[in-house]
N, CA, C and O atoms as a GROMACS GRO file, in nm:
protein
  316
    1UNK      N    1   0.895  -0.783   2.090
    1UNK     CA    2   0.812  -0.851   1.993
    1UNK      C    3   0.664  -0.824   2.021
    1UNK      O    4   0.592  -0.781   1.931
    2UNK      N    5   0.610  -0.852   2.157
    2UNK     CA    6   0.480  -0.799   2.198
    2UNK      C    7   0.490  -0.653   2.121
    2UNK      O    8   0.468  -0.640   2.000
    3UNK      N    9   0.527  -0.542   2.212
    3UNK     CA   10   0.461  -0.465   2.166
    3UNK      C   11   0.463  -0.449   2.024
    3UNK      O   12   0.364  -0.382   1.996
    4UNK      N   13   0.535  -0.483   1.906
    4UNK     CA   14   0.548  -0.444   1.785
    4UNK      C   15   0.390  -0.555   1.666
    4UNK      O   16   0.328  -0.524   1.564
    5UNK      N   17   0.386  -0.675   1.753
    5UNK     CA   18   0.242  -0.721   1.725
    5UNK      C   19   0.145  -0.658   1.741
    5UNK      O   20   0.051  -0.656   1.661
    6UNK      N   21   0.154  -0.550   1.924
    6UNK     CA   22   0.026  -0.498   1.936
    6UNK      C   23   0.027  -0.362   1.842
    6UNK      O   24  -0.068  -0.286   1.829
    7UNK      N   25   0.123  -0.352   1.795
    7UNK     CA   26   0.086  -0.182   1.689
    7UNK      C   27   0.058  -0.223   1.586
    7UNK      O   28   0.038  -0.143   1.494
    8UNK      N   29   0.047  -0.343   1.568
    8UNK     CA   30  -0.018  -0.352   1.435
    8UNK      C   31  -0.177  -0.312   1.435
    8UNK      O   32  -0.209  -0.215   1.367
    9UNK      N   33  -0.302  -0.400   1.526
    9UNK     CA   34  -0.382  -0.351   1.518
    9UNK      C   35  -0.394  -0.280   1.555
    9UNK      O   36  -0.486  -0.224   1.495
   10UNK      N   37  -0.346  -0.198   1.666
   10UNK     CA   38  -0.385  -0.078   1.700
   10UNK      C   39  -0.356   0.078   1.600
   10UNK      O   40  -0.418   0.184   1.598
   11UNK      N   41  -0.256   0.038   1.538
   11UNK     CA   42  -0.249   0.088   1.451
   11UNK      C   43  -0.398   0.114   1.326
   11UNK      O   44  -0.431   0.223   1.280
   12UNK      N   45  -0.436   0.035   1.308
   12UNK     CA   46  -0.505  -0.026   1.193
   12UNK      C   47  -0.627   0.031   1.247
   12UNK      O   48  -0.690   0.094   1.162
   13UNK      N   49  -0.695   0.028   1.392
   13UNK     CA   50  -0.797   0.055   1.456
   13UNK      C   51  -0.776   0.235   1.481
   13UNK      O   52  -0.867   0.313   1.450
   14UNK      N   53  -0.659   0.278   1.532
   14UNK     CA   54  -0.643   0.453   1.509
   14UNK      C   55  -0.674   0.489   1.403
   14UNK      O   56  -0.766   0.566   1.375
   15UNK      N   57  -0.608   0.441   1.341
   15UNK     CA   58  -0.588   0.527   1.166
   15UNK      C   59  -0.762   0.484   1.109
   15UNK      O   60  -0.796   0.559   1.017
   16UNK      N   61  -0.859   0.392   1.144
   16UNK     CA   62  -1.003   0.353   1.106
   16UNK      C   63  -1.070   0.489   1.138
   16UNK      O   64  -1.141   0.546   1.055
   17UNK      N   65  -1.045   0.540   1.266
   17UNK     CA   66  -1.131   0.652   1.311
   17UNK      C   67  -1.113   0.783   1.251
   17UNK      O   68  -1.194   0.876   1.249
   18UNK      N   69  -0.999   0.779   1.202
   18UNK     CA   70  -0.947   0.956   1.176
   18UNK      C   71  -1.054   1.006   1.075
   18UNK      O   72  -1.154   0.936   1.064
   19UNK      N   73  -1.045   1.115   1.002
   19UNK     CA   74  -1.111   1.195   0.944
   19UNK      C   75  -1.083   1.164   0.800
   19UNK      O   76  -1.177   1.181   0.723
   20UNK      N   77  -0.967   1.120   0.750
   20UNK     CA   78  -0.938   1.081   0.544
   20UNK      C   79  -0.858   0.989   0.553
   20UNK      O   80  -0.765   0.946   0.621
   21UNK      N   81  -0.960   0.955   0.408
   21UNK     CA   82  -0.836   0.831   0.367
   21UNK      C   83  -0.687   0.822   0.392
   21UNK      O   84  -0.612   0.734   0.436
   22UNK      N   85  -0.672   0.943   0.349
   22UNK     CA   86  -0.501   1.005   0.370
   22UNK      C   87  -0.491   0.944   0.444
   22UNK      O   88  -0.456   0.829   0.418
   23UNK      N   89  -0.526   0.996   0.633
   23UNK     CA   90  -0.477   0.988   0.745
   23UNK      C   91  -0.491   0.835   0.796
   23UNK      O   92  -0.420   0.799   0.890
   24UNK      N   93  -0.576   0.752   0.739
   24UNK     CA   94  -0.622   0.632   0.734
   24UNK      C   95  -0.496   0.535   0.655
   24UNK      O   96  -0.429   0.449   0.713
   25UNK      N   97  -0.484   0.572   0.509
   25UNK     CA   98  -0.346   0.558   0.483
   25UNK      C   99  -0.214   0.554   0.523
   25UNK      O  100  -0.137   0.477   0.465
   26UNK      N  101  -0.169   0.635   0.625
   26UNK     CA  102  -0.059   0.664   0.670
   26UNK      C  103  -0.059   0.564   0.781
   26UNK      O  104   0.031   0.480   0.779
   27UNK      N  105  -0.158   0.562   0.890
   27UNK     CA  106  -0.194   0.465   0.982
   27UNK      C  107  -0.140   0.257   0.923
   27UNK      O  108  -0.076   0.158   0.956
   28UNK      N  109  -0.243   0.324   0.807
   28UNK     CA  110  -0.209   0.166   0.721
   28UNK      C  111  -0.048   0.104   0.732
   28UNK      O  112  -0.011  -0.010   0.758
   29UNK      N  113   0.009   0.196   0.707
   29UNK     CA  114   0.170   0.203   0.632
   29UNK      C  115   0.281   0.165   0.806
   29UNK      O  116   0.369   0.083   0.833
   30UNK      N  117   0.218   0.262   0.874
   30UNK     CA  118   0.265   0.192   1.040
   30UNK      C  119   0.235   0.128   1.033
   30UNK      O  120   0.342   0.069   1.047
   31UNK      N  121   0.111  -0.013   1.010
   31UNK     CA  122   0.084  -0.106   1.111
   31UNK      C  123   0.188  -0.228   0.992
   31UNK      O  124   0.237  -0.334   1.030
   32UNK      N  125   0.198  -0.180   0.872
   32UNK     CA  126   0.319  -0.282   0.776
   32UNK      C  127   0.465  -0.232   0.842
   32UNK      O  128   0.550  -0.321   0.853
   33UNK      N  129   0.498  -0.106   0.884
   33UNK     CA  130   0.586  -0.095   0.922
   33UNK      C  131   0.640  -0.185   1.060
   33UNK      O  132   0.760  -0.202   1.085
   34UNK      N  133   0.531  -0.237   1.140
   34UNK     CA  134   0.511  -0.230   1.254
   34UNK      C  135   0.518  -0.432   1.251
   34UNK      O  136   0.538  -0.521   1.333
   35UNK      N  137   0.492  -0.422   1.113
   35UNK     CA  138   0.482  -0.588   1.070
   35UNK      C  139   0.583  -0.605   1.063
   35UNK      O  140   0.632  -0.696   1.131
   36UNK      N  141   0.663  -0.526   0.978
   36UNK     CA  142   0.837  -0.598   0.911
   36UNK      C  143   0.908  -0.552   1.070
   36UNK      O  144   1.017  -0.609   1.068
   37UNK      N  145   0.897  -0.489   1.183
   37UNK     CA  146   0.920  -0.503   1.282
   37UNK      C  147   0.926  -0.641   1.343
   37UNK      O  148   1.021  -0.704   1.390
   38UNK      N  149   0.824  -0.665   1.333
   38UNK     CA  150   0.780  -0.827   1.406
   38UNK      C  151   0.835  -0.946   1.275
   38UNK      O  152   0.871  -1.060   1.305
   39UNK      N  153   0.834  -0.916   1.192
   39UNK     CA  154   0.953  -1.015   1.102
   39UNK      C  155   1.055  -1.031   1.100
   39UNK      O  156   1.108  -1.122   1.036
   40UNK      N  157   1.129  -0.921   1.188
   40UNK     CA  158   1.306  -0.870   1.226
   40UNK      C  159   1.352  -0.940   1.333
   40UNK      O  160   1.454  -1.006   1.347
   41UNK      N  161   1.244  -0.914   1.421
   41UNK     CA  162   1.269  -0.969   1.524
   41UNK      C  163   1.244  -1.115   1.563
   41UNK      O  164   1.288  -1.176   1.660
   42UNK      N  165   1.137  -1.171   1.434
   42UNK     CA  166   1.186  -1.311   1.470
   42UNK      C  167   1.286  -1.390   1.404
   42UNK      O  168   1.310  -1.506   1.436
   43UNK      N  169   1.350  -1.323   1.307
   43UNK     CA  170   1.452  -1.352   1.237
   43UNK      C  171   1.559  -1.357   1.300
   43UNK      O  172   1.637  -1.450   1.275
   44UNK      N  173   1.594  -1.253   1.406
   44UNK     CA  174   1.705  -1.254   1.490
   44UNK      C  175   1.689  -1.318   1.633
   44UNK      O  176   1.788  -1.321   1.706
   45UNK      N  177   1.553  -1.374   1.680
   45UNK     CA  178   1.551  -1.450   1.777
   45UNK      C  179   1.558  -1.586   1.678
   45UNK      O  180   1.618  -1.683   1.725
   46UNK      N  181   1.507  -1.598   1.557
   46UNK     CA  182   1.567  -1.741   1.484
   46UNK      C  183   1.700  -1.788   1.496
   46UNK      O  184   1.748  -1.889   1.547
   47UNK      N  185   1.777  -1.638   1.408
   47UNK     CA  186   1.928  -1.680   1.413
   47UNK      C  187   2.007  -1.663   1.541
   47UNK      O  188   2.130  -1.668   1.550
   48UNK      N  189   1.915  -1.642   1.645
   48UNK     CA  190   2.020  -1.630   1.833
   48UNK      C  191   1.945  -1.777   1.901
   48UNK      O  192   1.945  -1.795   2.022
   49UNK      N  193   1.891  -1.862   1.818
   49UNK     CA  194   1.806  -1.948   1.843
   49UNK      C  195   1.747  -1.956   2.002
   49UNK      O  196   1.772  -2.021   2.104
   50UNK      N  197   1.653  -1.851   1.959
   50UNK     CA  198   1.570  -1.826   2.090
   50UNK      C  199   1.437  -1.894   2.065
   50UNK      O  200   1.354  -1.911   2.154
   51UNK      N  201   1.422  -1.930   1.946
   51UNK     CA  202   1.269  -1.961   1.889
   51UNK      C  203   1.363  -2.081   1.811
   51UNK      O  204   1.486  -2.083   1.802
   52UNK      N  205   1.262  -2.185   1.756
   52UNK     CA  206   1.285  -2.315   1.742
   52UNK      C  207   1.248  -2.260   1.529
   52UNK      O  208   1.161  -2.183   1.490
   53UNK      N  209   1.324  -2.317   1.466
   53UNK     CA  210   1.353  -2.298   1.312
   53UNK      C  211   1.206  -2.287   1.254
   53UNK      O  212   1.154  -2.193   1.195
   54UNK      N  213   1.130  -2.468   1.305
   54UNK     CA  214   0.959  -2.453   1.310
   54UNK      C  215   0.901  -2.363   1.286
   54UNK      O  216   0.849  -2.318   1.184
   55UNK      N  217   0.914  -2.310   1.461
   55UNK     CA  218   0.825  -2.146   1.457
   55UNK      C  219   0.816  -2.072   1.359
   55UNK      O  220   0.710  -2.058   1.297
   56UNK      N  221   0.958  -1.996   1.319
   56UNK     CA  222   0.940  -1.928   1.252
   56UNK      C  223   0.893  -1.953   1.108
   56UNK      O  224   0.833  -1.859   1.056
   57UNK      N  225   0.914  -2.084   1.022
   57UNK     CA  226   0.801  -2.111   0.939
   57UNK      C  227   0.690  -2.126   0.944
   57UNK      O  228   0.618  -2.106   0.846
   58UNK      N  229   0.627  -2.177   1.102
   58UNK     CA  230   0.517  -2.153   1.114
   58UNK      C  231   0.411  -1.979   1.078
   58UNK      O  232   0.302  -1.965   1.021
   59UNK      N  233   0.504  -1.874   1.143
   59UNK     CA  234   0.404  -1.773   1.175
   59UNK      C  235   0.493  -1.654   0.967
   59UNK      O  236   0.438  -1.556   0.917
   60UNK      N  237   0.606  -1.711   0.920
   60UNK     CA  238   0.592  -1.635   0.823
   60UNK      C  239   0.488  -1.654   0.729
   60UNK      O  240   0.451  -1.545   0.687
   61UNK      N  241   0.436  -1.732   0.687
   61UNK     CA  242   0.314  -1.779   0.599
   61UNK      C  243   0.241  -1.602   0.645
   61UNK      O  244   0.231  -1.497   0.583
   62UNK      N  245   0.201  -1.650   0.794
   62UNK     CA  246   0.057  -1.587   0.857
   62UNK      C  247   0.131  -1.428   0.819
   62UNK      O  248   0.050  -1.358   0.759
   63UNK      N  249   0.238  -1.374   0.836
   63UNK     CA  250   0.280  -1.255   0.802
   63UNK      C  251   0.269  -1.181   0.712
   63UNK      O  252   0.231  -1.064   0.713
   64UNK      N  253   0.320  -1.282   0.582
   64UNK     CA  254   0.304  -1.274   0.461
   64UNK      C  255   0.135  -1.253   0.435
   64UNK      O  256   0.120  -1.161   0.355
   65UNK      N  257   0.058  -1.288   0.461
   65UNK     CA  258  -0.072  -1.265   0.468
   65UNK      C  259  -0.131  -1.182   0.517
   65UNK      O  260  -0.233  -1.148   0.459
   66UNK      N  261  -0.089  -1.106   0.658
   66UNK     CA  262  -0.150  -0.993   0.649
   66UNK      C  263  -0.084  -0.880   0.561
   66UNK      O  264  -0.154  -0.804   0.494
   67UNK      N  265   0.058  -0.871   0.564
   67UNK     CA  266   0.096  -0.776   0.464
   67UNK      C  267   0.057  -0.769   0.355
   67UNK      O  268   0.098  -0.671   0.293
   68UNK      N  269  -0.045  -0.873   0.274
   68UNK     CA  270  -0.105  -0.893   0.171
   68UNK      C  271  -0.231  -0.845   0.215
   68UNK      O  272  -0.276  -0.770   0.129
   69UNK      N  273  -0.282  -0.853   0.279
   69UNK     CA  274  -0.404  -0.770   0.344
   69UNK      C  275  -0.432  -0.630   0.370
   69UNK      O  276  -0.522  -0.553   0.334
   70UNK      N  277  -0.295  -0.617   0.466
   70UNK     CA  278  -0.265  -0.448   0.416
   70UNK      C  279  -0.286  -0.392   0.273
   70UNK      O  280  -0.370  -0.310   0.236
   71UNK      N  281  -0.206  -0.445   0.213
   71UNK     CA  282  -0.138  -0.366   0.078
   71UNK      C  283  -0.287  -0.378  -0.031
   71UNK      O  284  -0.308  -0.316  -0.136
   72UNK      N  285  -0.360  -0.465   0.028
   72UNK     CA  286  -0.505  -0.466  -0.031
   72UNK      C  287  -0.581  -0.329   0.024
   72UNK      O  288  -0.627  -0.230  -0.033
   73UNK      N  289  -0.573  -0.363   0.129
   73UNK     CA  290  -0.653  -0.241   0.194
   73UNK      C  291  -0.636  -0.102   0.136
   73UNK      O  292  -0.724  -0.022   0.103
   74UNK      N  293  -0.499  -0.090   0.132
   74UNK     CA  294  -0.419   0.082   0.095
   74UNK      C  295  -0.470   0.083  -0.065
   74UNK      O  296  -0.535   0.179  -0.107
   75UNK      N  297  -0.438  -0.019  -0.142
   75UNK     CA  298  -0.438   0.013  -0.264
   75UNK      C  299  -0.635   0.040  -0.298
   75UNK      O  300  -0.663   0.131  -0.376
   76UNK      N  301  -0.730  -0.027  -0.246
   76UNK     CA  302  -0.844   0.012  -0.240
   76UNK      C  303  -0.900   0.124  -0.208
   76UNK      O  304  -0.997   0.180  -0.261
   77UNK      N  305  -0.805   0.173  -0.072
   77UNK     CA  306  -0.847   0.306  -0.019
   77UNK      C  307  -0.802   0.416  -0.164
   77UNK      O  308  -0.873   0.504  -0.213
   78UNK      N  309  -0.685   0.380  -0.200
   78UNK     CA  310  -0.660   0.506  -0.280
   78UNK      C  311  -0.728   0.552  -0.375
   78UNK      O  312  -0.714   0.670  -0.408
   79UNK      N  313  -0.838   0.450  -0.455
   79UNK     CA  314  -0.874   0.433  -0.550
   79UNK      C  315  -0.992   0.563  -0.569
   79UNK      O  316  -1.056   0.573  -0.673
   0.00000   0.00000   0.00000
C-alpha cells in the first residue's frame, strides 16, 4: 500500500520535469494507475478486515478527489 501511495506523487513530480506534454501525460496516467492500485488494496484489506469499514470511507472520498484532479490535469494538458 505504501509504496503504491508513494508512486503517485512521484509519479506526478517525474512526468512534471520531462520534455512534452505527451511524456507528462503518460506520467499522469501512472500516477491514476498507481491510485486505483491504492483503491484495490484497500478494498481487499477492507474485505480481509485488516482496516476497520470507517477507514475505508474515510480515505475513498479523498481518492475520488484526486482522481478528479488528475483527470483535470490530463484533460487541460491536452488542450
Amino acid at each position: 500500500m505504501r509504496r503504491a501511495a508513494v508512486s503517485i506523487p512521484a509519479n506526478i513530480s517525474e512526468g512534471a520535469v520531462r520534455q512534452t506534454k505527451r511524456e507528462f501525460i503518460q506520467f499522469l496516467h501512472k500516477a491514476q494507475g498507481s491510485l486505483s492500485e491504492l483503491d484495490t488494496h484497500f478494498e481487499v484489506a477492507s474485505a480481509l478486515e485488516y482496516i476497520e469499514e470507517n477507514d475505508l470511507k474515510d480515505v475513498s472520498p479523498l481518492m475520488i478527489e484526486i482522481d478528479k484532479m488528475l483527470t483535470g490535469l490530463i484533460k487541460s494538458l491536452k488542450k
